[in-house]
C-alpha positions in Angstrom: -2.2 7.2 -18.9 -0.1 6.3 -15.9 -0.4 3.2 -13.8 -0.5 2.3 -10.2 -1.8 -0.5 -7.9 -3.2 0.5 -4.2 -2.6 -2.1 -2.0 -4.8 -2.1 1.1 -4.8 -4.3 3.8 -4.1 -4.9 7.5 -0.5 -5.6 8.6 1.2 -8.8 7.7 -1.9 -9.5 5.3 1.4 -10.2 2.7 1.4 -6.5 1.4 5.5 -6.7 0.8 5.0 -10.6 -0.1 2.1 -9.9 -3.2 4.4 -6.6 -4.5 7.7 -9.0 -4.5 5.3 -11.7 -6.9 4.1 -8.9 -8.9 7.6 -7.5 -9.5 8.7 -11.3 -10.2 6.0 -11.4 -13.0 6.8 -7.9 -14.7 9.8 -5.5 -14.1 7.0 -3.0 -14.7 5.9 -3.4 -11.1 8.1 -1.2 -8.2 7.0 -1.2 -4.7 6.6 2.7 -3.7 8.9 3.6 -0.9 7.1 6.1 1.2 8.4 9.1 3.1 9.0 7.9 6.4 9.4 10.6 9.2 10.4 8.6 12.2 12.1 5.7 13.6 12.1 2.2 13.4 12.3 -0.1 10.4 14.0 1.8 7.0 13.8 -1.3 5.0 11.3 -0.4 2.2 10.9 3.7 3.0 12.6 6.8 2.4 13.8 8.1 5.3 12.9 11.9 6.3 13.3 14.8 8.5 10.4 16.7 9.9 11.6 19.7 8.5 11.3 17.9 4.5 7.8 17.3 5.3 7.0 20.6 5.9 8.0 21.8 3.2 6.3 19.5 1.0 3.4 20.5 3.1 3.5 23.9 2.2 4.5 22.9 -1.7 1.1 20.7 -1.4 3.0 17.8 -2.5 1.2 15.4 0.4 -1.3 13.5 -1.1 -1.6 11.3 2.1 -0.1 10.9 5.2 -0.9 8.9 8.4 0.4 8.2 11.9 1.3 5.1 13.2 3.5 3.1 15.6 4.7 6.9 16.3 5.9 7.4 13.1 4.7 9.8 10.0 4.4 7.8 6.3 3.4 10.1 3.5 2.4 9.5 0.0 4.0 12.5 -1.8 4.0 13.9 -5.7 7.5 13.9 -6.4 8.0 10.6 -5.4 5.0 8.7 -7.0 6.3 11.0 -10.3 9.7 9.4 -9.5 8.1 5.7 -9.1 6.5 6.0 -12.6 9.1 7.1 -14.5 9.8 5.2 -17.3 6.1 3.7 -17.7 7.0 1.9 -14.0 3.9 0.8 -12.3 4.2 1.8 -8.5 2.6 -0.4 -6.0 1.2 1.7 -3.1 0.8 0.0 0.3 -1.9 1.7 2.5 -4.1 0.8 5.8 -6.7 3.5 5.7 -9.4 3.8 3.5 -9.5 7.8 3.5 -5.6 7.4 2.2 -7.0 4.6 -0.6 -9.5 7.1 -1.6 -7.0 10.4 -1.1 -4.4 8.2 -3.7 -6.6 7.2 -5.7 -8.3 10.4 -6.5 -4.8 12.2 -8.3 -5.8 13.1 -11.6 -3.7 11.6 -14.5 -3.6 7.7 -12.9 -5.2 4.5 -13.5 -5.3 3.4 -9.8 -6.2 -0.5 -9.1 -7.6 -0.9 -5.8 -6.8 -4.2 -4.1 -8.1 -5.7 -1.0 -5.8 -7.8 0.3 -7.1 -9.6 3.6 -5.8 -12.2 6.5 -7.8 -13.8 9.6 -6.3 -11.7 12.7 -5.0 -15.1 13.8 -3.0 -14.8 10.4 -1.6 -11.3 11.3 -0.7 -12.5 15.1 1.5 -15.3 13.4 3.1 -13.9 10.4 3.8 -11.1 13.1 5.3 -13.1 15.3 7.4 -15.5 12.6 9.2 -12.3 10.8 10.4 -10.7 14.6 7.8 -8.3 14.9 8.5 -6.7 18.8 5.2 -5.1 18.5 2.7 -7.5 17.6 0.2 -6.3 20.2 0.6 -2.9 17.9 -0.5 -4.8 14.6 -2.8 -6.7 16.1 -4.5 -3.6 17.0 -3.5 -2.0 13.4 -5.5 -5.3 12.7 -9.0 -4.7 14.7 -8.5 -0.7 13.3 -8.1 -2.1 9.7 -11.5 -3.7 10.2 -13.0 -1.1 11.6 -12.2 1.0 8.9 -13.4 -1.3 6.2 -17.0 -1.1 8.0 -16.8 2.5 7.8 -16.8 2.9 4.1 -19.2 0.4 3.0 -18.9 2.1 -0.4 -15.1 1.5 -1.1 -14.4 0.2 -4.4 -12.2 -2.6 -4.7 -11.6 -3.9 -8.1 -9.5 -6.7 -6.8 -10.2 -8.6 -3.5 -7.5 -11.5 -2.2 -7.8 -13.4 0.9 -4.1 -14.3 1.6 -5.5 -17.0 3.8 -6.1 -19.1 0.9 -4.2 -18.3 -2.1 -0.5 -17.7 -2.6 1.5 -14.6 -3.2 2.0 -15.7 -7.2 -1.8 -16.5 -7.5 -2.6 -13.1 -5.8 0.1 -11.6 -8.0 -1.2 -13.2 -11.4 -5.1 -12.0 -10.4 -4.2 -8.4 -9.8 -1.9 -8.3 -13.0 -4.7 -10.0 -14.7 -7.0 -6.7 -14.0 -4.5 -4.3 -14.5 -4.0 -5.7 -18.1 -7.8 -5.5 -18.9 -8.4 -2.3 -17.8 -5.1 -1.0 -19.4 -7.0 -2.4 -22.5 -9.6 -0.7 -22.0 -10.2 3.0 -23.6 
């Protein structure tokens, strides 16, 4: 069965930091580049017209897609089937719930779910120390994020990190450490 890792968290709770330790630690691990419809930051998406995401609209290849910081992200079929090519184990970075559960309901993957969290103070000054010009925006992202964790109560995380207290390669080496087991299990 394929693999893939979920990644949930508010913004600058060390999403792209954790992916770049688990991709250090096995090749097997590929950060999914999302289908970005907007403008902005490239770095880390694939870049894409409105008119591409209506068509995989009307294919039903959206599996999830959100609006933020006036831009469109989508989580689409062909390119998670792209990401795991090869027996690759895409790493999914999401900050909703609904798109956690949305990912993780596709038929044919063994999704981990990982709660990766910060102290808003955290977000606020990893914000500011990488350049963010919108920090009042993540912040925000932030107080939504929580939010949305009280909303689903029921969410099932198999891994939980608190960035504030352990480092990338020690979040890194507890979410591989569950995606082995539960690769070995039937």
């Amino acid at each position: 069965m394929r693999s893939g890792i979920l990644l949930y968290g508010p913004p600058a709770a060390g999403k792209d930091t954790v992916t770049t330790a688990l991709a250090a630690l096995d090749a097997r691990y590929v950060p999914f580049r999302r289908l970005k419809v907007g403008s902005g930051k490239s770095a880390g998406y694939r870049m894409g017209t409105a008119t591409h995401l209506a068509d995989l609209e009307a294919s039903g290849d959206v599996i999830y897609r959100n609006e933020r910081y006036g831009n469109i992200y989508v989580v689409d079929r062909p390119g998670l089937d792209q990401a795991m090519e090869g027996g690759t184990v895409p790493v999914v970075h999401l900050g909703q719930v609904a798109g956690v559960e949305q990912v993780a309901a596709l038929s044919g993957v063994r999704w981990v779910r990982v709660l990766l969290w910060c102290s808003r103070t955290s977000t606020a000054e990893r914000s500011r120390r990488r350049g963010d010009a919108d920090t009042a925006a993540r912040l925000a992202a932030w107080d939504a994020t929580q939010e949305d964790l009280a909303s689903y109560p029921q969410a099932g995380w198999e891994v939980r990190v608190d960035t504030d207290t352990v480092t990338p390669q020690e979040a890194a080496q507890q979410i591989d450490a569950f995606v082995r087991s539960a690769a070995a299990q039937p």
